[in-house]
C-alpha positions in Angstrom: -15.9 21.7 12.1 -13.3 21.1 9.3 -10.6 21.9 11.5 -11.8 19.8 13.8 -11.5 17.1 11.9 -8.3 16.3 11.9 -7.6 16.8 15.7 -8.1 15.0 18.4 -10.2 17.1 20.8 -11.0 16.6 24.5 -14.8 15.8 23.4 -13.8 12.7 21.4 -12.2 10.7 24.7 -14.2 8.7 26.5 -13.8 9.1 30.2 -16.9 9.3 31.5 -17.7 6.3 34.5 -21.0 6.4 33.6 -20.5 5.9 29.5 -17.8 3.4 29.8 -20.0 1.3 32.4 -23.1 1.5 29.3 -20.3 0.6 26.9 -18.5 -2.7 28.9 -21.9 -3.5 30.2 -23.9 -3.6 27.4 -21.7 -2.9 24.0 -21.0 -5.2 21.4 -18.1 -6.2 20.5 -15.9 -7.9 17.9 -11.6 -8.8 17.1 -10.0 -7.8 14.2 -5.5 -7.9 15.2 -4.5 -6.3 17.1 -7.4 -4.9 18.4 -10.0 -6.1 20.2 -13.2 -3.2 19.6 -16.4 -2.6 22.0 -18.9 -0.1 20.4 -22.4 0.6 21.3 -24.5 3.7 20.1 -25.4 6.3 22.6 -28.1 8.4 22.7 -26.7 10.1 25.6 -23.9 12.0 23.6 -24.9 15.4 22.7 -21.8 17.0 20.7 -20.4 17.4 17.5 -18.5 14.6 17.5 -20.0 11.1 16.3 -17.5 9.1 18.1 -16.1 8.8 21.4 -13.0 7.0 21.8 -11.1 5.2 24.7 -7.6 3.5 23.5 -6.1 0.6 25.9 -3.1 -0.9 26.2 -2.6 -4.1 29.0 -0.5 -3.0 31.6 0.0 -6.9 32.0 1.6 -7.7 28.3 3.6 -4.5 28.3 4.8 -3.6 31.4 6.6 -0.7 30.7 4.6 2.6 30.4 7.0 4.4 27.9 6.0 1.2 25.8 1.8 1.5 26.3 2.2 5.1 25.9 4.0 4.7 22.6 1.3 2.1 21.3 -1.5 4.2 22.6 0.0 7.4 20.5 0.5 5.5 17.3 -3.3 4.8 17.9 -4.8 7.5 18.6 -2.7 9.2 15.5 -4.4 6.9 13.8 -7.3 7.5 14.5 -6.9 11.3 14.0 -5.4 11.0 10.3 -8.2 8.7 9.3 -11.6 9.9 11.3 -12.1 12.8 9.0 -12.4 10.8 5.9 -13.1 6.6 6.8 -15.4 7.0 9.6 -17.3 10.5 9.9 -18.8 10.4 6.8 -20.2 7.1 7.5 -21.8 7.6 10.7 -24.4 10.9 9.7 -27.1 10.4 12.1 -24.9 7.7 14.4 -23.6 8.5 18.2 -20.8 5.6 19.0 -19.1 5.0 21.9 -15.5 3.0 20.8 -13.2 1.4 22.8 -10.1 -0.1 21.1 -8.1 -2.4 23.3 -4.9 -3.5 21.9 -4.6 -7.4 22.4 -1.1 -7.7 20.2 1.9 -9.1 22.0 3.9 -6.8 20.5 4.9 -3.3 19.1 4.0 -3.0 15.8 4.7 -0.1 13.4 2.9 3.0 12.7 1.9 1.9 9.2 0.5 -1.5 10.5 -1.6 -0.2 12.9 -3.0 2.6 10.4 -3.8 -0.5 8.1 -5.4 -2.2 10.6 -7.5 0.6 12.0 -9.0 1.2 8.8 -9.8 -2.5 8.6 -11.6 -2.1 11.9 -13.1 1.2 10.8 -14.6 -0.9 7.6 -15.9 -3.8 10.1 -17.6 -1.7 12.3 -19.3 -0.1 9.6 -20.9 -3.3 8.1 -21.7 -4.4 11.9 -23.6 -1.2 12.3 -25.4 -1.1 9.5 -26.2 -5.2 10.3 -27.9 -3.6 13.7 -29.7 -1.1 12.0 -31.4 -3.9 9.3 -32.3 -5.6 12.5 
């Protein structure tokens, strides 16, 4: 798995109807700029991947797809680059789904959004450890 770790394989998207209906449905969820983040631990997921992810950018703030495709890139590069070594370690016995909608009204640098995501990464962390003490 230690190649795996720094890709971003097919088994870490979320695109199953059934397990983005649980997550919208039933997830909790909390906004840290420029993301707004939905989470919710599944039972359901049985791979080696603690973490799947779904990345959105509004088609109604950026209208242009060459624009949401480029935010959605920087994001899930992101994600990639820091997974490995912010957020895997943390989650040993955890199965998360993610979503990460981006709610910023504009494009923001690579560098930003890697600062932010580990921000988020950190946040969701101490809200899933506050579910577990509960």
């Amino acid at each position: 798995m230690a190649s795996k770790i720094y890709s971003f394989q097919k088994e870490e998207r979320l695109c199953s109807k059934k397990l983005l209906k649980e997550l919208f449905n039933s997830g909790s969820s909390f906004l840290l700029y420029p993301f707004r983040v939905t989470w919710i631990h599944s039972s359901s997921l049985d791979q080696d991947f603690p973490v799947q992810l779904l990345t959105a950018v509004p088609k109604k703030r950026f209208k242009s797809s060459v624009e949401r495709n480029a935010i959605k890139r920087k994001i899930k590069e992101a994600y990639r680059m820091s997974k490995g070594q912010y957020l895997y370690p943390e989650l040993q016995n955890h199965k998360i789904l993610l979503s990460l909608n981006y709610v910023g009204n504009q494009i923001h640098d690579f560098d930003f959004i890697q600062k932010k995501l580990l921000a988020t990464f950190s946040l969701l962390l101490k809200k899933l450890e506050e579910h577990e003490n509960h």
